[in-house]
Biopython code that builds the backbone (N, CA, C, O; Angstrom):
import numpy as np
from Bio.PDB.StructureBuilder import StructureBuilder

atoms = [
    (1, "UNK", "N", (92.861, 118.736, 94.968)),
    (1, "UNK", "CA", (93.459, 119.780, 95.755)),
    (1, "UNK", "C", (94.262, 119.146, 96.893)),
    (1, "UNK", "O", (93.751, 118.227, 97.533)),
    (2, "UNK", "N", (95.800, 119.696, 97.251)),
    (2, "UNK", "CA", (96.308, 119.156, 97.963)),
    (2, "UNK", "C", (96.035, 119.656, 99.407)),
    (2, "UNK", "O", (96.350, 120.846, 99.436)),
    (3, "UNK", "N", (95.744, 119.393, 100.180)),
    (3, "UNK", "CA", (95.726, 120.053, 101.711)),
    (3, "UNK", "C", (96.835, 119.435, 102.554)),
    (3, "UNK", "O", (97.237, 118.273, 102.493)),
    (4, "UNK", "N", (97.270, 120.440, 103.370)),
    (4, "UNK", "CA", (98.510, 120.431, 104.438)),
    (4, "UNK", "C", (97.722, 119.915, 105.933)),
    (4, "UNK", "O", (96.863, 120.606, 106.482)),
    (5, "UNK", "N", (98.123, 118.769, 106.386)),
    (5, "UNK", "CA", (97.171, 118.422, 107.673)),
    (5, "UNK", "C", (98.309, 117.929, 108.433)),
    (5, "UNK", "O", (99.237, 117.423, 107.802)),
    (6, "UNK", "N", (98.362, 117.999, 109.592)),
    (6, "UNK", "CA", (98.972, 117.148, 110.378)),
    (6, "UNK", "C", (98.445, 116.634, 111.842)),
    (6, "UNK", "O", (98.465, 117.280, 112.890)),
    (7, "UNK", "N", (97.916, 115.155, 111.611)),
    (7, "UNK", "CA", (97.203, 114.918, 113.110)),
    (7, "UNK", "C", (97.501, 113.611, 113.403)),
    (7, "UNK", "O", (98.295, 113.269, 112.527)),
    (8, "UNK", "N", (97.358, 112.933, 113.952)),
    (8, "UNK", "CA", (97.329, 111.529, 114.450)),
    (8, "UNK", "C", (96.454, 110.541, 113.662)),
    (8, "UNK", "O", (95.257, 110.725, 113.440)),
    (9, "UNK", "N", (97.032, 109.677, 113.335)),
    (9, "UNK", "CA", (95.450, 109.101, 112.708)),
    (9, "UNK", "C", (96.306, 107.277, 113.081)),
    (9, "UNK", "O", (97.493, 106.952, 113.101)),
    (10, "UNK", "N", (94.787, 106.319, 113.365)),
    (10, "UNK", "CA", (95.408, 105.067, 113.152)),
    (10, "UNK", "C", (95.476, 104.134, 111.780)),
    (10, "UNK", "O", (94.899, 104.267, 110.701)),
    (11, "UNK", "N", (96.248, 103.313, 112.172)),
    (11, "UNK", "CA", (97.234, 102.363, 111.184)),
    (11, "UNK", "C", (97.138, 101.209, 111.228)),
    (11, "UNK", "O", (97.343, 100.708, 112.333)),
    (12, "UNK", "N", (96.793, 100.293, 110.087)),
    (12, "UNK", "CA", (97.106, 99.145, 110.613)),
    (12, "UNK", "C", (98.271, 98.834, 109.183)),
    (12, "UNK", "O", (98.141, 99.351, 108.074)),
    (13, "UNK", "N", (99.371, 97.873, 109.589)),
    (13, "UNK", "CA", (100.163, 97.500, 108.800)),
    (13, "UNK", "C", (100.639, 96.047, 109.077)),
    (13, "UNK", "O", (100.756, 95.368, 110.098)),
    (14, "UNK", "N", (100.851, 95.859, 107.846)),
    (14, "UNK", "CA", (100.831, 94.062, 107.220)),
    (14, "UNK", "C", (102.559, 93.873, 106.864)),
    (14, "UNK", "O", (103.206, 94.761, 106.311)),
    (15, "UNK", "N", (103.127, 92.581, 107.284)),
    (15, "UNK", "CA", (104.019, 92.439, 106.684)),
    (15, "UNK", "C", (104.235, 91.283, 105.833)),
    (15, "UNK", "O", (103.530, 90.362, 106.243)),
    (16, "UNK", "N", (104.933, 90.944, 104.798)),
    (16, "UNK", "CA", (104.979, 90.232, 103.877)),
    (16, "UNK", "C", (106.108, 89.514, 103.783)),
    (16, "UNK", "O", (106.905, 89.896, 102.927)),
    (17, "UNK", "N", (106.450, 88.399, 104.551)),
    (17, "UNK", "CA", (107.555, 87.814, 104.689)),
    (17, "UNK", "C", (108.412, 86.953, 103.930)),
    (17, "UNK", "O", (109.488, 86.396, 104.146)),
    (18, "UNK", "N", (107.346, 87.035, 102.663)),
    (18, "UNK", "CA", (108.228, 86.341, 101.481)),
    (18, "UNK", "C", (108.783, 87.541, 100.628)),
    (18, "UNK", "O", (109.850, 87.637, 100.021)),
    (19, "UNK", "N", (107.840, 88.342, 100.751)),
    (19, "UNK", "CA", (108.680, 89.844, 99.289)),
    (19, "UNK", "C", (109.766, 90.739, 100.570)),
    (19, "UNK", "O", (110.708, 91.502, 100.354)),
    (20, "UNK", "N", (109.031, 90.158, 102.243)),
    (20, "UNK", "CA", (109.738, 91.118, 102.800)),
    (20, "UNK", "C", (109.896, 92.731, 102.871)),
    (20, "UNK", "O", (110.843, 93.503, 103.018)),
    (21, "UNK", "N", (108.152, 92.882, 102.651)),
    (21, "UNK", "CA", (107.814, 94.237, 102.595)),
    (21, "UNK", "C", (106.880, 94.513, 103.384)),
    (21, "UNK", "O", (106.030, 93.675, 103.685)),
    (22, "UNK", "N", (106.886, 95.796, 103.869)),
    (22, "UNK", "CA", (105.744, 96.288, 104.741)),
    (22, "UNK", "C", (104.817, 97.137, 104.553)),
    (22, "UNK", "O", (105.215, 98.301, 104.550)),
    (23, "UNK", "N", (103.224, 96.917, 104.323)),
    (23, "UNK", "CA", (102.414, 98.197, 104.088)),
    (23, "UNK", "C", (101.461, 98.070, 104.668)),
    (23, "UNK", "O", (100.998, 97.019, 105.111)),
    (24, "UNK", "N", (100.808, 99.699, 104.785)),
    (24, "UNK", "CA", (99.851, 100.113, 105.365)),
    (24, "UNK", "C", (98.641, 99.267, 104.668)),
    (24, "UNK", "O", (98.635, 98.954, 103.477)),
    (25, "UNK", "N", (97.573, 98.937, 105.650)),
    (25, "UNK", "CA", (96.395, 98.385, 104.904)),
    (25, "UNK", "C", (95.277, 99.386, 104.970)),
    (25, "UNK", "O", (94.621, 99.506, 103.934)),
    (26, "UNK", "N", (94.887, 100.247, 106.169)),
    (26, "UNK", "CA", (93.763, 100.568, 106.386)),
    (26, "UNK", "C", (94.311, 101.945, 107.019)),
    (26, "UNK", "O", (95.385, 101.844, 107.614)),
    (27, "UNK", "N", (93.756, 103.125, 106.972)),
    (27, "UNK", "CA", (93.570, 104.212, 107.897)),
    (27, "UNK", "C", (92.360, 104.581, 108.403)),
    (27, "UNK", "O", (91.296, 104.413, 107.807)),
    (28, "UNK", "N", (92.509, 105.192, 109.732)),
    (28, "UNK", "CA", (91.494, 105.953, 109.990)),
    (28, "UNK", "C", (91.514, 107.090, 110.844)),
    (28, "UNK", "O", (92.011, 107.083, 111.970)),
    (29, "UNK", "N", (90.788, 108.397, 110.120)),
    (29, "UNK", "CA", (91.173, 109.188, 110.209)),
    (29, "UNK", "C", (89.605, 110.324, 110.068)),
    (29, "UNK", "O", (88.811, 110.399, 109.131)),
    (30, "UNK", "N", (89.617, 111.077, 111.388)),
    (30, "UNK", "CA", (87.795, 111.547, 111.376)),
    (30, "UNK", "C", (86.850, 110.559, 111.411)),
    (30, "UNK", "O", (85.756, 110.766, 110.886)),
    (31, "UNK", "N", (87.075, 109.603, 111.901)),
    (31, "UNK", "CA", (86.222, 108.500, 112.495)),
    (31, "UNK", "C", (85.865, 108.092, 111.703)),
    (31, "UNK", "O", (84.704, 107.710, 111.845)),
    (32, "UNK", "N", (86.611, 107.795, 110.053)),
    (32, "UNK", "CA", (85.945, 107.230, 109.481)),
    (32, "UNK", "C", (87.289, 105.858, 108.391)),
    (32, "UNK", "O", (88.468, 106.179, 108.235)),
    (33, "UNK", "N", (86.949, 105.031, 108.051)),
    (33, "UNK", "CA", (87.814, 103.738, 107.805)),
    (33, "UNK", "C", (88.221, 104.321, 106.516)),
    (33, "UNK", "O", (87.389, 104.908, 105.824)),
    (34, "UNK", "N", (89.932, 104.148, 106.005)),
    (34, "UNK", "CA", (89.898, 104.151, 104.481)),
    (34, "UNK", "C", (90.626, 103.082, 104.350)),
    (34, "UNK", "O", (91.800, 103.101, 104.717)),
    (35, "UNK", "N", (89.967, 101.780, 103.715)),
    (35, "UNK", "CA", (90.941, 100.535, 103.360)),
    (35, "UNK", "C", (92.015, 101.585, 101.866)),
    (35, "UNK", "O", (91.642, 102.437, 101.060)),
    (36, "UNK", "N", (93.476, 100.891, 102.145)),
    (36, "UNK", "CA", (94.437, 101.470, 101.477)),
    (36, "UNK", "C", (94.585, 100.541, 100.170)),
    (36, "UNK", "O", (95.139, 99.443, 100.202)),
    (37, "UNK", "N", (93.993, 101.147, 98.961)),
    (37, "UNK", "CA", (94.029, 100.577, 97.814)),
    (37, "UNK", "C", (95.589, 99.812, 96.605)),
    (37, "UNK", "O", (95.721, 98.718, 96.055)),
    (38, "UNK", "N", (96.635, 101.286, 96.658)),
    (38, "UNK", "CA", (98.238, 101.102, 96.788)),
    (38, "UNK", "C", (98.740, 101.852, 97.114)),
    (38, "UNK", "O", (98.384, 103.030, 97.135)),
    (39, "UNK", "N", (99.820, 101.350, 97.503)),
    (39, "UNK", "CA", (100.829, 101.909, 98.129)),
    (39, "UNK", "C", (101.751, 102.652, 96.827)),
    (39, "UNK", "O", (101.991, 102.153, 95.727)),
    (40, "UNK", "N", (102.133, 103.885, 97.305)),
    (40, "UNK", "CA", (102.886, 104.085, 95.944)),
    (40, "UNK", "C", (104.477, 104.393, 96.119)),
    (40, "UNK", "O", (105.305, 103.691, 95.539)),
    (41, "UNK", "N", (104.892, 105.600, 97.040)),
    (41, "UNK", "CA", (106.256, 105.177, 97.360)),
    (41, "UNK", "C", (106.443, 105.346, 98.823)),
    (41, "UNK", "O", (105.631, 105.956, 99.518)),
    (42, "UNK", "N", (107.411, 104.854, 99.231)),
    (42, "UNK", "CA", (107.748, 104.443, 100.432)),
    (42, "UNK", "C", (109.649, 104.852, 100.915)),
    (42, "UNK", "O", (110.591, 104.240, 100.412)),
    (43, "UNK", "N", (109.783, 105.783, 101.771)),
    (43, "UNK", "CA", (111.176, 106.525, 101.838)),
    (43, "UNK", "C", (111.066, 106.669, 103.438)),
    (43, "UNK", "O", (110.137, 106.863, 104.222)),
    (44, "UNK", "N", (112.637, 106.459, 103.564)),
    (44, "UNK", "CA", (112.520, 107.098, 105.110)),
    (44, "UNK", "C", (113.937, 108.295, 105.216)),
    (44, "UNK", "O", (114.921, 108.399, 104.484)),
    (45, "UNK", "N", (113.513, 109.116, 106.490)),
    (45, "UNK", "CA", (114.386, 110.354, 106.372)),
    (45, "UNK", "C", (114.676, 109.833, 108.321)),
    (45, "UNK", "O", (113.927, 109.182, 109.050)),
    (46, "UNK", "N", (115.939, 110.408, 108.602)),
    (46, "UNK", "CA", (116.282, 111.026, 110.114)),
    (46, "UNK", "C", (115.961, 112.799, 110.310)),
    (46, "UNK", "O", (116.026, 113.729, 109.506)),
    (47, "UNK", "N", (115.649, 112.741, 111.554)),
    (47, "UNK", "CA", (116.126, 113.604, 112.282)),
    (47, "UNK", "C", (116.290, 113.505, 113.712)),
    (47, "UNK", "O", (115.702, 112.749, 114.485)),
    (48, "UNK", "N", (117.187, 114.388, 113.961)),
    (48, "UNK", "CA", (118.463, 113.659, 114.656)),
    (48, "UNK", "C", (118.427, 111.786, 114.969)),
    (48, "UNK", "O", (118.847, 110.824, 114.325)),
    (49, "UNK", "N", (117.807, 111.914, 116.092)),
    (49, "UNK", "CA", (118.123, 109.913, 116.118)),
    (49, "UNK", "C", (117.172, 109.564, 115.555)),
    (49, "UNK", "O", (117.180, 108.376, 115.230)),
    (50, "UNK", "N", (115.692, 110.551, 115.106)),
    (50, "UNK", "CA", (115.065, 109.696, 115.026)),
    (50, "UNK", "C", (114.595, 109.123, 113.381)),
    (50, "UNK", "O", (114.603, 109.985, 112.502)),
    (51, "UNK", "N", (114.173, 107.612, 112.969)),
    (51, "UNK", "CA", (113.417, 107.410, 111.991)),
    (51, "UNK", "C", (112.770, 107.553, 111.320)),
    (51, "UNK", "O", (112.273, 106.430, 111.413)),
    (52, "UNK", "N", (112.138, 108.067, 110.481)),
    (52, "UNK", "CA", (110.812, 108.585, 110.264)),
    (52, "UNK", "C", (110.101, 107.344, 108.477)),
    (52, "UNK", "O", (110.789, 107.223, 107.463)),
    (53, "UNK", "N", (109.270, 106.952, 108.583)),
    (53, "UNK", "CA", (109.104, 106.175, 107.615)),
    (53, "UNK", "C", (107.709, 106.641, 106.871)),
    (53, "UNK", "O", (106.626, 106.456, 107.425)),
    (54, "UNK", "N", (107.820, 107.295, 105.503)),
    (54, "UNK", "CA", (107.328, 108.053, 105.076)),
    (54, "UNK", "C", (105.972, 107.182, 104.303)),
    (54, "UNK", "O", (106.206, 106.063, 104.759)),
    (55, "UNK", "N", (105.410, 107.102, 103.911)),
    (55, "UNK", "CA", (104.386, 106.310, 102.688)),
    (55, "UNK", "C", (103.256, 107.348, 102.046)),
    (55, "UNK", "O", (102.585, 108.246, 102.554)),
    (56, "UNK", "N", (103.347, 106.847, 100.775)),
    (56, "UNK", "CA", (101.972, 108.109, 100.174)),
    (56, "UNK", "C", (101.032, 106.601, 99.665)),
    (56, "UNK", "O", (101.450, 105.495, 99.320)),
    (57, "UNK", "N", (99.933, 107.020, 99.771)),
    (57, "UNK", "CA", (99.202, 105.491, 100.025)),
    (57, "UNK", "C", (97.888, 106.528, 98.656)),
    (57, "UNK", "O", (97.706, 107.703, 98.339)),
    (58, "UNK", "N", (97.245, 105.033, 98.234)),
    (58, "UNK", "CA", (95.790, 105.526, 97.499)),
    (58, "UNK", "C", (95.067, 105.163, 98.060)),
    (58, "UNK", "O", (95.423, 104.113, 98.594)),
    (59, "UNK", "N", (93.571, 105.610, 98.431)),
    (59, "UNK", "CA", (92.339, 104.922, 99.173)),
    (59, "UNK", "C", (91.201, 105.204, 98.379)),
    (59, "UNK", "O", (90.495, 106.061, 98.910)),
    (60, "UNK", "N", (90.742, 104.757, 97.219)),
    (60, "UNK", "CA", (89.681, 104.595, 96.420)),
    (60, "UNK", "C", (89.931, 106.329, 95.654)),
    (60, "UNK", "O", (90.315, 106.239, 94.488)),
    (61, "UNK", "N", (89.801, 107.462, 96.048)),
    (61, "UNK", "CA", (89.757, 108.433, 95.497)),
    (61, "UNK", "C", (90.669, 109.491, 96.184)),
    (61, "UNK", "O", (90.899, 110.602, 95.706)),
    (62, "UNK", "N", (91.205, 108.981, 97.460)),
    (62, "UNK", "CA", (91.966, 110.017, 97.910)),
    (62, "UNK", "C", (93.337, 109.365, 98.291)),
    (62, "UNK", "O", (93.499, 108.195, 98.640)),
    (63, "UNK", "N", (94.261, 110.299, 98.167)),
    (63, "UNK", "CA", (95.582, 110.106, 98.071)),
    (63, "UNK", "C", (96.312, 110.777, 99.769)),
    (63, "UNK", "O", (96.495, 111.987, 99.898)),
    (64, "UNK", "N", (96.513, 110.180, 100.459)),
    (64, "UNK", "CA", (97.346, 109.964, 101.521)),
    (64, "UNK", "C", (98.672, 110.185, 101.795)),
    (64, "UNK", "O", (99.295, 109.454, 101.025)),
    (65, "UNK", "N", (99.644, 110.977, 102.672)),
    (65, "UNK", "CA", (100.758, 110.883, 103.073)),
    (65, "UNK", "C", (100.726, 110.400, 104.244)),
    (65, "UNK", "O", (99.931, 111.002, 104.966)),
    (66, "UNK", "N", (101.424, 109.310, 104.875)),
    (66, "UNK", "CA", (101.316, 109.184, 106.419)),
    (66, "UNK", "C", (102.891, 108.815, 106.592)),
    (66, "UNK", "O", (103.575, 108.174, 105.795)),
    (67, "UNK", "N", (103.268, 109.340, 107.749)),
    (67, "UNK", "CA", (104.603, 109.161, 108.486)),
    (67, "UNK", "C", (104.129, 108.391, 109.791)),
    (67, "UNK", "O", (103.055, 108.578, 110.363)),
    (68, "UNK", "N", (105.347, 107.284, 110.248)),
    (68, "UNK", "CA", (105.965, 106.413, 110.530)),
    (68, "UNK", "C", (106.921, 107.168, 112.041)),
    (68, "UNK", "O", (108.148, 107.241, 111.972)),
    (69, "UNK", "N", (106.415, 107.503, 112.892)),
    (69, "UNK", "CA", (107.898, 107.702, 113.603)),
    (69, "UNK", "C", (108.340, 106.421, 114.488)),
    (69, "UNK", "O", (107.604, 105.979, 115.370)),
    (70, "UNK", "N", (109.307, 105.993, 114.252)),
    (70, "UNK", "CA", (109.890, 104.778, 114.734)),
    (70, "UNK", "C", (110.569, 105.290, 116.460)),
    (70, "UNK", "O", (110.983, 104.344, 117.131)),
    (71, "UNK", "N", (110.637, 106.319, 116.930)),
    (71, "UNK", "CA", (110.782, 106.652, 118.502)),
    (71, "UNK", "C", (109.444, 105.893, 118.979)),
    (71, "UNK", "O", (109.399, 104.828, 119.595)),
    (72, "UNK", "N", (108.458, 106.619, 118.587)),
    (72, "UNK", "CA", (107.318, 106.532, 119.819)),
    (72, "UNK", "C", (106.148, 105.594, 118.948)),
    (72, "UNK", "O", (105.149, 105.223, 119.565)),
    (73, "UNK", "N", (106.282, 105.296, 117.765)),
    (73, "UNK", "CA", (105.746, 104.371, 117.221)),
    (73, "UNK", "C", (104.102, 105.370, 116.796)),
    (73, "UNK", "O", (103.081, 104.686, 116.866)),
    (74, "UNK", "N", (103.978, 106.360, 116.530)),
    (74, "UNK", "CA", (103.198, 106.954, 116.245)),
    (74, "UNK", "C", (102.772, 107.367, 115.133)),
    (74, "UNK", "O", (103.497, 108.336, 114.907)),
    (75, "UNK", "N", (101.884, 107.237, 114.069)),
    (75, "UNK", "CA", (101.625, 107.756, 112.483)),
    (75, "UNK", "C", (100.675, 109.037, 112.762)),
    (75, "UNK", "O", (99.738, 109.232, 113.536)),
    (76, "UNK", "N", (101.352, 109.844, 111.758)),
    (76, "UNK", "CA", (101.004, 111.437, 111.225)),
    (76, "UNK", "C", (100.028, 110.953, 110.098)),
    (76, "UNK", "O", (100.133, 109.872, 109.518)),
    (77, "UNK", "N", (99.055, 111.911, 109.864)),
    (77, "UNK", "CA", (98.437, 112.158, 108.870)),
    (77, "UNK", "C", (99.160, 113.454, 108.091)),
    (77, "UNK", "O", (99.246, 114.417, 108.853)),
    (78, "UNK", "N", (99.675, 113.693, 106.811)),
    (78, "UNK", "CA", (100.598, 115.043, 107.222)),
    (78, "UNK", "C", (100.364, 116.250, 105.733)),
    (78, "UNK", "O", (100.681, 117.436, 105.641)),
    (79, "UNK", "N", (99.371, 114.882, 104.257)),
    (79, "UNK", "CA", (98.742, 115.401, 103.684)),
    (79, "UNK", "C", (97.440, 114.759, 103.067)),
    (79, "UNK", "O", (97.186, 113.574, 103.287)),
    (80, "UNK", "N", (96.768, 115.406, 102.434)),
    (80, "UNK", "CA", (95.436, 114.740, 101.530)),
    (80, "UNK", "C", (95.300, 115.537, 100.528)),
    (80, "UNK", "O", (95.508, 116.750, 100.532)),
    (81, "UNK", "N", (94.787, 114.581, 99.246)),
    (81, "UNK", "CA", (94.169, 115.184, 98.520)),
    (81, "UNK", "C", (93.462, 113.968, 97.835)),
    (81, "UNK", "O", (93.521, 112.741, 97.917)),
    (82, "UNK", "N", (92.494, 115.263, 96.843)),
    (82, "UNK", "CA", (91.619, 114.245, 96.178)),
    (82, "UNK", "C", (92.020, 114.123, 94.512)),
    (82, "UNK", "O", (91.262, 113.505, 93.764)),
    (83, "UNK", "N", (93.031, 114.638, 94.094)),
    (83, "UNK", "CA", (93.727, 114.692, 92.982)),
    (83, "UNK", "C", (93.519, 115.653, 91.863)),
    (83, "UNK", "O", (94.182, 115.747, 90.831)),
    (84, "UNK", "N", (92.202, 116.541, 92.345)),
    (84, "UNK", "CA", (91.888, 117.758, 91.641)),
    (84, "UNK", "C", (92.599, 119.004, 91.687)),
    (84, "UNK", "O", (92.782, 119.460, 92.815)),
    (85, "UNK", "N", (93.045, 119.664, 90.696)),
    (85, "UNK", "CA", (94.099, 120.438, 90.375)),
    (85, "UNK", "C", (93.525, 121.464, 92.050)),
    (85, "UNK", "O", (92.614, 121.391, 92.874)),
    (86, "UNK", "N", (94.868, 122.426, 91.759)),
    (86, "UNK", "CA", (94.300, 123.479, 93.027)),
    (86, "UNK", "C", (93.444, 124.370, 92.504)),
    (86, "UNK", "O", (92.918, 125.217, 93.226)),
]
sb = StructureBuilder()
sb.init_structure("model")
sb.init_model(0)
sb.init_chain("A")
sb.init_seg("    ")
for serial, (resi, resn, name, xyz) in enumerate(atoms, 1):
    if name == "N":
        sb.init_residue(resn, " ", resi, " ")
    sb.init_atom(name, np.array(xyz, "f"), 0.0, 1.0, " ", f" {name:<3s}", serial, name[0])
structure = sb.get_structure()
């Protein structure tokens, strides 16, 4: 089931200076740790000036959207699910 959330959650992210890629490793979110299993796609959108760097991530059974805002350097939690139909 997909759920609509949007809150703050922390981030940690790794960069990879030979493939020259960047991903999320770990979230946490309700006080509780989800190491990020893969990454699956990765897009960024504007509005107006600002950046926004999108990622839908896997964490053992649940599936993740987190945004990136490159102004204030802040990550959204913005959906979840656990992959069970609605």
């Amino acid at each position: 089931m997909i759920t609509k959330v949007d809150v703050s959650v922390s981030v940690s992210l790794s960069f990879d200076s030979k493939r020259r890629k960047v991903f999320p490793k770990w979230v946490i979110w309700n006080g509780r740790l989800y190491p990020i299993i893969k990454v699956g796609l990765h897009h960024t959108y504007r509005q107006g000036r600002t950046l926004f760097h999108v990622f839908s991530v896997v964490s053992k059974n649940l599936f993740f959207r987190l945004v990136f805002n490159t102004d204030n350097l802040h990550w959204r939690l913005e959906e979840i699910s656990d992959g069970l139909p609605d």
